[in-house]
Structure formats: structure tokens, C-alpha cells
N, C-alpha and C positions, 0 to 999 in steps of 0.2 A: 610582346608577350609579357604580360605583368608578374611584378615577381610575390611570390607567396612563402607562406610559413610551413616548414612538414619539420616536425621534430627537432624542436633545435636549428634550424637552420633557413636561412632566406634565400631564395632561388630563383630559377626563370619557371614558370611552370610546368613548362615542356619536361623539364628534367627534374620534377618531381616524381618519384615513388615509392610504391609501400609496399609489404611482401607479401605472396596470394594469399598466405595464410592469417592474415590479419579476418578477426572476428569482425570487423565491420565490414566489409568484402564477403566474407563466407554466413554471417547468419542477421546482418543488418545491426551487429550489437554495439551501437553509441547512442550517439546524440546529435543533436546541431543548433545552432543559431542563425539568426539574419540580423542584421543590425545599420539602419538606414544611415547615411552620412550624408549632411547637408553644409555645403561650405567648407567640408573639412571637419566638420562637427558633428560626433557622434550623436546620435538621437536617444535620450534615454539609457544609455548606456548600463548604467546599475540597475536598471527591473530587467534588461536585459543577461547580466549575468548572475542575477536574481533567478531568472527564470533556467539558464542552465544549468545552475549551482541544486535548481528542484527536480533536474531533469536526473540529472547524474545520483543523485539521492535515491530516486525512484527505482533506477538500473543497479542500484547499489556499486556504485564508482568512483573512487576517491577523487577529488577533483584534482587534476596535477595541478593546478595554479593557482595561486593567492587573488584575489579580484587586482590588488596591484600590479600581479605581473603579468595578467590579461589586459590589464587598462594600456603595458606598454608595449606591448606584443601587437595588438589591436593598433593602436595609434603608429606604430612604424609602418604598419602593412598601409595604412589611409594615409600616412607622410610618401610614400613611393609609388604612392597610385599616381595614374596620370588625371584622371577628373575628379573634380572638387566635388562636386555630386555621384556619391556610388551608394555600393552594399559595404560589409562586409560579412562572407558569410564564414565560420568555424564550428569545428566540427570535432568534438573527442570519441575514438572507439575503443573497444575493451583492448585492442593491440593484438598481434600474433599470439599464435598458441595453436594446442592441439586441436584439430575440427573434433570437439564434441559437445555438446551442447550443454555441458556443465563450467563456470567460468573455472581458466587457468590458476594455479594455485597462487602465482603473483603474473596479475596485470602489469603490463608496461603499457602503458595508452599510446595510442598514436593520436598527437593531435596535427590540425591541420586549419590555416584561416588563409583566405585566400579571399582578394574584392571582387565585386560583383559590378559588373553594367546595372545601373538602377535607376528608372526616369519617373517620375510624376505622371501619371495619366493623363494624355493628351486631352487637351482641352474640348474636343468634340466630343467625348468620351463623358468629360465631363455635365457637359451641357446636354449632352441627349441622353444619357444613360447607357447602360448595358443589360442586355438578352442573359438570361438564366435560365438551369431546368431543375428539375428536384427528381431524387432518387433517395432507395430507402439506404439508411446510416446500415453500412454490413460490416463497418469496421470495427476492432477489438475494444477491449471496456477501458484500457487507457489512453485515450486520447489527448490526457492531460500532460502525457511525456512527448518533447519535442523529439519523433526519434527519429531515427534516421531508416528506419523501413517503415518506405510510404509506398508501398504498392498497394494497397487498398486504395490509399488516398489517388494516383496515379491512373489507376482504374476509374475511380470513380469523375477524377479531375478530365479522362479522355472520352467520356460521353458529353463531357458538353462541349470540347472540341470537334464533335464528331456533328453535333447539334449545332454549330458555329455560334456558340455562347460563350459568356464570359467566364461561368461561376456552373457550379455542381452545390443547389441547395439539399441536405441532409436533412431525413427525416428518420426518427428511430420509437419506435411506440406512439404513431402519432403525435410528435412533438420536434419543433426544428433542433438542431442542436448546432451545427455548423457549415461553412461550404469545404467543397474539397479542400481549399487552400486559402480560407477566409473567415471571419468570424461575422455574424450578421445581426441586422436591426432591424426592427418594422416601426413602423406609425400608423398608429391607427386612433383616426378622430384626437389629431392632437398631440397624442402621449406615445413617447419616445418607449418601446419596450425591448430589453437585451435579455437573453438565454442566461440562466444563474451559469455561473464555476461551477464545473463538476468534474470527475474521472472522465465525461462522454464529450470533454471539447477542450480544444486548449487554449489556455488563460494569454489572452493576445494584449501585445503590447497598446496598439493602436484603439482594441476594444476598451481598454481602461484611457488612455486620452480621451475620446469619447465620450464617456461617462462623466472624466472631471469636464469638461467645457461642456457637457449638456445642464451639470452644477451650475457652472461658472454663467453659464448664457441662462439660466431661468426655462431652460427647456422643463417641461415636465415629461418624470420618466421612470420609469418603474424596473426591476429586475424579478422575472419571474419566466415559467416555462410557455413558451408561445406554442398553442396549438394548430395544427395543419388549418385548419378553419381560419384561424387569424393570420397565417400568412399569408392566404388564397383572398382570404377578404380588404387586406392590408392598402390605406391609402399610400404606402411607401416602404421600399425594401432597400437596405441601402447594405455593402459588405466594405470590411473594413480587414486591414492588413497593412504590411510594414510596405509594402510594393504598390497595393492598389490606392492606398489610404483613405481615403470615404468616398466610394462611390454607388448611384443610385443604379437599385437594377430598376428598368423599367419597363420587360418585357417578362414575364415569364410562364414557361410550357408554352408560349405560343401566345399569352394573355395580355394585352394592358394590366401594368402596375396601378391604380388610381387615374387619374388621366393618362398615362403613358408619356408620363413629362416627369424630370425630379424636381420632387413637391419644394414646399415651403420650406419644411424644415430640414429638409436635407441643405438647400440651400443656406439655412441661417449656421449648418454645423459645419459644413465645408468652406465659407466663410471664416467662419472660426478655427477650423485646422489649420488654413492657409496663414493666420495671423501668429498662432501659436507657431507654425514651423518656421517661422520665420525669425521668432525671438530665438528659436533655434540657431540658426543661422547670425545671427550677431551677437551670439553666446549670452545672451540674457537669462536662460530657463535656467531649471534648477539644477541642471547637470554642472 
């Protein structure tokens, strides 16, 4: 049983817990992270608590900890893990208090980081691609908070389980915005195009590596809104996440992707992820 962090204290998990009246338990009110470890090596660590320090701002929620005493909290949980490759995922909620839907007069946050089983996608996966469907985007206008009530997302992510697909493509006004649990790219004739930042999708760690090695490799690639049209018609849909990390859809609603092979370019970027994760891995990058 691996041991975790809940409040101050390090455990076996079994015997961790929190009280039913905690706000993340009764109305979904926190946050969360994932943060990939390769080697023992956090990946990106500060856009990641970059990215929580934006989330907690958003829910209006003092962050209880300094990025320093996250960096060591984080790193004892990846020091008594048992594989050198995992997660870690944490998670801050507004803490116990009264059930009403107005916050407690003072928040006591429960925080909570605990690792994750976390593997690279199997290389068949890799090589042949993966099945998608697309449903309309019916989730709320902030999308941009990592938060911890994903039952839309959960909904939407069990139709393409149900579909025996990989991914849930989002569509909201005629225009992609994200997948259930992914952030996505197409290609089309060439040119690499990513969905802008907005409130309607969240700003993914994995989508900005991407972008710098699409720089870095000479990929030409644009950042603007991709219409249903362009995704339908796209020589290459590729979804991108801290779990999946670049992989080609190559099936979807039932259609060949472009030849129903991953293209070119996905090829020259996955490539390039694989090189980047690796100076990961022998602590070269910038972390």
C-alpha cells in the first residue's frame, strides 16, 4: 500500500481520512494536479504548480504552501514510492465546514498528494493509433480551473468507453476545444494547428511542450480556433496529456484519420517528445 500525504502527515493509504463534511467531498470544492515522474524526476514541476497556484486563485483559495514546501512534500512522496516511473497526483479542497454553499468564514484546506501508477503508452498504441468520437462541449465556461468536479468531464469521458475509444473530442459552437481528458492537435496539409487558451479548455502542460518542440523542430504551426470542418477533414489528430503524452487518434466516429496511420508529423513530434523526456530523465531540462 503506498504511503501518502493528508494533512500534515505521511501514511499507508488505507488509513488515510477526511471528514464527510469536507467541501471537496460535499460540493467538489478544490482543485488538483498530476505531475508525471520519470526516473524519479519530476517533469516540469513549476508550470505545474504554476498551474495550481492559477487554479486556487480562480476558486479564490489561499494556497497553504509556498512552491518550496510543495517542491518538498512532492519530492518525499516520489522518494517512498516504489517505481521510479509514476504520477504524482495532489489535490487542495476548501476543507470542512458548514454544507452551504457559501465558503466557511476561515478555510482550513485539506490537502492531500498521494502517487499514481503512471506508464507511457504502449507502443502499439503508439504505432497504430487510437479510436475517438466527438460530442458537443456541455461543460461549464471554466474550463480553465483544474478542478476537482469532473463529472461532466466523467460523462463525457464514458461515452467513448462505451464507444471502445480512446478519447471524448469536444465540440462547443462549432469549434474543437478539448477532449474529455486531453488536449488536441490536428494537421492539416503540413501545418501543426492548436486550439488558443481560453476559459473553454485547460492550459495543459504537455500542450505547451508541444508547441516549444514544434518551435524547436521547424514544425510549421499556428494557434488559432479549428472548426468542426477541419477537424473532420484533418490529415492528423493527435491528443496530448501528462498520461497519454502525444498520441495519434487515427480512427474517428468510425472514420479513417488521413490514411488511418499516424502521419508524418506526428511521427517527427513524438520523436521529439521521446528525446525531450529523456533529458528529463538524466536531469538535463530546465527543471
Amino acid at each position: 500500500m503506498p504511503t501518502i500525504y493528508l494533512n500534515g502527515q505521511y501514511l499507508p493509504l488505507e488509513e488515510a481520512r477526511i471528514p464527510v463534511m469536507d467541501r471537496g467531498f460535499l460540493f467538489g470544492d478544490g482543485v488538483y494536479e498530476v505531475i508525471p515522474v520519470y526516473s524519479r524526476r519530476l517533469f516540469r514541476l513549476h508550470e505545474h504548480l504554476d498551474r495550481l497556484q492559477a487554479s486556487l486563485d480562480s476558486i479564490r483559495l489561499t494556497n497553504p504552501h509556498t512552491a518550496g514546501e510543495w517542491e518538498s512534500l512532492i519530492a518525499h512522496i516520489v522518494e517512498l514510492a516504489e517505481s521510479e516511473d509514476q504520477g504524482v497526483y495532489l489535490q487542495v479542497t476548501r476543507g470542512p465546514g458548514p454544507r452551504d454553499h457559501a465558503f466557511p468564514q476561515q478555510a482550513r484546506p485539506t490537502v492531500f498528494i498521494m502517487p499514481l501508477a503512471m506508464t507511457a503508452p504502449a507502443r502499439e498504441l503508439v504505432e497504430s493509433g487510437v479510436a475517438a468520437i466527438t460530442a458537443q462541449d456541455n461543460r461549464w465556461l471554466r474550463c480553465d480551473i483544474k478542478a476537482t468536479s469532473l463529472l461532466p468531464n466523467v460523462l463525457l469521458r464514458q461515452l467513448s468507453v462505451d464507444a471502445g475509444s480512446a478519447e471524448t473530442l469536444l465540440l462547443r459552437d462549432g469549434f474543437l476545444s478539448e477532449g474529455s481528458a486531453s488536449n488536441l492537435f490536428i494537421v492539416a496539409d503540413g501545418l501543426l494547428l492548436a486550439p488558443p487558451k481560453s476559459n473553454l479548455m485547460l492550459p495543459g502542460i504537455t500542450y505547451d511542450v508541444v508547441l516549444e518542440l514544434a518551435r524547436a523542430q521547424g514544425i510549421a504551426h499556428e494557434i488559432r480556433p479549428i472548426s468542426e470542418a477541419e477537424l473532420r477533414g484533418a490529415d492528423e489528430v493527435w491528443l496530448t496529456s501528462s498520461t497519454k503524452e502525444v498520441l495519434a487518434v487515427t480512427t474517428l466516429d468510425g472514420q479513417p484519420v488521413g490514411d488511418g496511420r499516424p502521419g508524418p508529423v506526428f511521427q517527427r513530434m513524438h520523436a521529439a517528445y521521446q528525446d525531450y523526456k529523456h533529458t528529463v530523465m538524466r536531469g538535463k531540462d530546465k527543471q
